[in-house]
Structures are given as C-alpha cells and as structure tokens.
Steps between C-alpha positions, in 0.01 A plus 500: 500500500198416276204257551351333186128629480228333255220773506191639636259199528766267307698447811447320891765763597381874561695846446393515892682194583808575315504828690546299793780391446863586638750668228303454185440800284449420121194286389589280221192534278374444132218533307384128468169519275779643262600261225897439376465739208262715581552843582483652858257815526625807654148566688529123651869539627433849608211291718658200595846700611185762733378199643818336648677843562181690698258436790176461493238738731438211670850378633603912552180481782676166636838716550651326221798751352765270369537458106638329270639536159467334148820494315514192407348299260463110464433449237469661107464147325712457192250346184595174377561653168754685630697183627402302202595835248188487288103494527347268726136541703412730287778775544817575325844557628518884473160545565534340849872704540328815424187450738803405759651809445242726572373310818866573637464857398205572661622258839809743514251828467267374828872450667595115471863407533512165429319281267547083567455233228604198387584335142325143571381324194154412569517425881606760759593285821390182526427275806327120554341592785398793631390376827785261659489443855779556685606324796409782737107517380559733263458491130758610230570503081667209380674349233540161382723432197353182419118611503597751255727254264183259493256756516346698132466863526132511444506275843699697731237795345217311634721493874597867538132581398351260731719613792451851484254576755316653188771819497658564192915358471692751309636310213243291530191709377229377305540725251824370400422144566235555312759484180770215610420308175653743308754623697623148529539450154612826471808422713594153319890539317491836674925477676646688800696721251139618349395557813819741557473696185116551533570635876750732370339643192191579811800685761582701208182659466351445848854652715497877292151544626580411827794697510268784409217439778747412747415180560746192552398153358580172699470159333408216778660206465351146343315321778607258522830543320526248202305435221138318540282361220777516268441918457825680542581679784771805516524609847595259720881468538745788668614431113174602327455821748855591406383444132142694586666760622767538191185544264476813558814769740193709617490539898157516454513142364553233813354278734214373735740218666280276644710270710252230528427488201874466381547260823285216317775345350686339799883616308402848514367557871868530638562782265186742630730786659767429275287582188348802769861604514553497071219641408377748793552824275216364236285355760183731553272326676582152650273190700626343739319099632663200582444175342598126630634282295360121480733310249367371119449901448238536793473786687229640728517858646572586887477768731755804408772428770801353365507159709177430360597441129793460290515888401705745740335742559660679742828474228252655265396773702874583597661500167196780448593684777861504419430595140330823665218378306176726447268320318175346601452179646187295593487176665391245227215191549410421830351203679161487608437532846237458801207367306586741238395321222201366672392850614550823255646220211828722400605506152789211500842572677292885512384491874518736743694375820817311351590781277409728783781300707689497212502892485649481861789286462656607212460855638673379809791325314553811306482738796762275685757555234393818328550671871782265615839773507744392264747211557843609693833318412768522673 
C-alpha cells in the first residue's frame, strides 16, 4: 500500500503523518522541480529516496521507529517531442529518450521498482473544478463536459492555476504551460496512429534499459478517457491498453491502472474488475477512487466505498486479490475534509484525511477476501 507524497515543503501532508497511518508502506514520490526531459541526478535521488526511507534525530527521540520505503515512482514525465516524434520546446526526440534512459538507470541503482507515467498530449488530467462541494460539506474534483466543450484551453489554464492553493499541479507546471502555443500547433494533423508509432519507437528504447536496472514501467491511463481539445489520446479504452501493451512483449512494459481515471467514461465503469481480471499480470502499480456519474459526461469524485460512486470498488479490490496480485496500490484523489481546505489548503484531491480513510477501506476489502478460506462446493 503506497501514499502519493509531493515533497519536503511542496506538500500539506508530512512523511510523519503518512507514518501514521494503518498498512501503508511505500511513499509514492517524484522529483517535481524536475522537468519532462530533463535528466534525474543520481546525488538528488540518492537524497530524496534518504529522506522518505530514514528518520530524522528528532522523531528517533520521539520513539518514532517505523519506516517506510521508496520504490515507487510517480512520475518520469515523457517530453512532448517524444509523443509528437520530432523537436519541440527546444528538445529533440532522442535527445529527450536518451536523458529518459539514464534517469531510469540511475532510479533502478538507488533501488526503485516501479516508474509511473502517462502519454497525455499536452494535458495530464484535467478537471473544471477543483473545489466542488459535495452534499456532505465536503469538497471534491469535478468534471463538466460542457465547460470544457465551450471552454479554450488557455481558459481552463487560467482555472487550474487560479485554484491551486498556489501548489504546483503536475501536468500543469508553469514550465510547460509556459510553451502551450507551440505545443498546440505542434499537435494540429497529428492522428491517433502517430501517436501509436511515436509511443512505440520510445518502448523500444526506454523497456531494454529498464529491463537492465530492474525497473518496470506503468503507463496511467488518459484522464479522463477520450480525446479533449481535439489532441489525440491513446490510452483510454481496455482496447488501447490491449494495443499499449502489444507495443512492446516486455514484462517490464505494463500498467499504472488507474480505475478512476478509466471510470470517466460512464460505458467503461462496469468493466473495472473485469479489465483487473485481463490485465492483472501487466499491472504494476494500480489507483484505486471512485467517481459519480452526473449524465451529459459529468462526473464528480466521492468517497472510496463502493455505494458512494459508480466504480466498485470492493469488485476491484477482489478481482486483485483473486489474481494473487502483488503490485502496489495507492488510493487515488481524495475529497477535502474538516475545513481542510480552509486550514493547511491541500494540494487538490491531495489531502490528508480522505485518502487516509481511503487507505483503510480498501485495505479492509482486500483483507476480507485475501484471508477469506477458499470457496467449498459440494
């Protein structure tokens, strides 16, 4: 069990509170001054992977002896000229590959196992609001179909930036933003099938190397799940991970299945587990959040128990226990909760309590059927 962690003074959460909680042993981490393209330094890994895994003098004189570990990663961002197959920002394809390639080296020599990212043009998730009260008093992320079809991407810029709390969004830096002129030009007449044979020209470099280090690679879904802007999209369907996945035979080479995000299209909630179920043996590292549905494409996300959305999550958790999964799994965005983001102003759907909840229900769910004895018939 992970928990998603932003940084020393770039995150409300502490490595003291996540201690804290029940059943969680892996801190999902990254290095988030670090640019897509840009390569990782051993010395700042070496640090960053010391920080989360040790204890400070002052919580060993507070009795503090629990630990936790660092082995995964989320994320190494992929450079739009990777995605777009040619220079863009300043940085060519092979440049970026190769810069990828040694940040995965050295994450596998300071002992990372898994390495999250996504394939997004442009955009990593995107949400209309990222404060949407819920009918309990608490706030959630929310999307509204028609506020994006009306709504020009320099706009909904100006939103996410505005409703940050002033925390960076990943996918959402202003270092990227920064160049959205050109990498919206640079994506006109670009097709799904470019997309495709850009992604696999990068696994065929990228999965050696992490063969090598040891490190498996999980691509996270689109979220949400269809194409936005007009910029293609290749991960959203149980199709397009089936066609992800054929880009390259390497067990290294699989997923980050994020059920929420592949839950934001209303036809594919019902098929969570099953897709669990098909693909469980290239699933490394998975989130797991419910989502409601609202009609017209809406959707607003809920608490993690099952009858509060439209995703089952306690189907979810059993089709991983009965796949004798052994992964990593964290519980994905949260609400925001008790004058949370009034108080310590959590990076959106990134607070501490509903994720903290989160942590204990799905752990529950899976310790009722990883521990239940084995059906009888007669």
């Amino acid at each position: 069990m992970g928990f998603r962690w932003y940084g020393e003074g770039n995150d409300t959460v502490t490595l003291d509170h996540i201690r804290q909680i029940p059943g969680v042993e892996t801190v999902v981490w990254s290095l988030h001054h670090k640019q897509a393209g840009e390569v990782w330094e051993q010395a700042e890994i070496d640090a960053e992977m010391a920080r989360i895994t040790g204890l400070s003098d002052e919580a060993r004189a507070r009795g503090v002896t629990r630990t936790l570990d660092a082995d995964v990663v989320e994320s190494v961002n992929v450079h739009e000229s990777i995605k777009l197959g040619r220079t863009v920002l300043g940085r060519s394809r092979d440049e970026a590959i190769e810069n990828y390639v040694t940040t995965i080296r050295r994450l596998g020599r300071a002992g990372v196992k898994v390495v999250c990212y996504n394939f997004m043009p442009v955009f990593d998730w995107l949400r209309t609001d990222l404060w949407h009260p819920l009918p309990d008093g608490s706030t959630a992320l929310y999307f509204e179909r028609a506020v994006v079809d009306r709504m020009t991407p320099e706009g909904l810029i100006a939103d996410m930036e505005a409703g940050a709390h002033g925390l960076t969004l990943p996918g959402w830096e202003p270092e990227r933003l920064a160049g959205f002129a050109e990498l919206n030009a640079a994506y006109v007449g670009v097709t799904h099938e470019d997309m495709y044979a850009n992604y696999r020209y990068f696994l065929d470099v990228v999965v050696p190397a992490c063969e090598e280090a040891g490190v498996k690679l999980g691509v996270h879904p689109d979220d949400p799940p269809f194409d936005v802007f007009g910029w293609p999209r290749v991960v959203s369907t149980p199709d397009d991970l089936q066609r992800v996945l054929d880009l390259h035979p390497s067990p290294n080479h699989g997923l980050t299945l994020c059920l929420g995000s592949f839950s934001a299209n209303p036809a594919q909630a019902p098929l969570a587990a099953d897709t669990v179920r098909r693909f469980a043996e290239r699933i490394h590292f998975t989130h797991v959040r419910n989502i409601k549905h609202l009609g017209d494409g809406d959707f607003t996300e809920v608490g993690h128990r099952a009858c509060e959305g439209d995703v089952d999550t306690v189907g979810i958790m059993k089709a991983y226990a009965e796949a004798g999964y052994t992964g990593y799994v964290r519980p994905d965005h949260g609400r925001h909760l008790w004058d949370e983001n009034t108080t310590n102003k959590p990076r959106p759907g990134y607070g501490l309590y509903d994720r903290a909840l989160g942590v204990q229900y799905l752990l529950g769910v899976w310790d009722a059927f990883h521990h239940s004895p084995p059906s009888r018939t007669s």
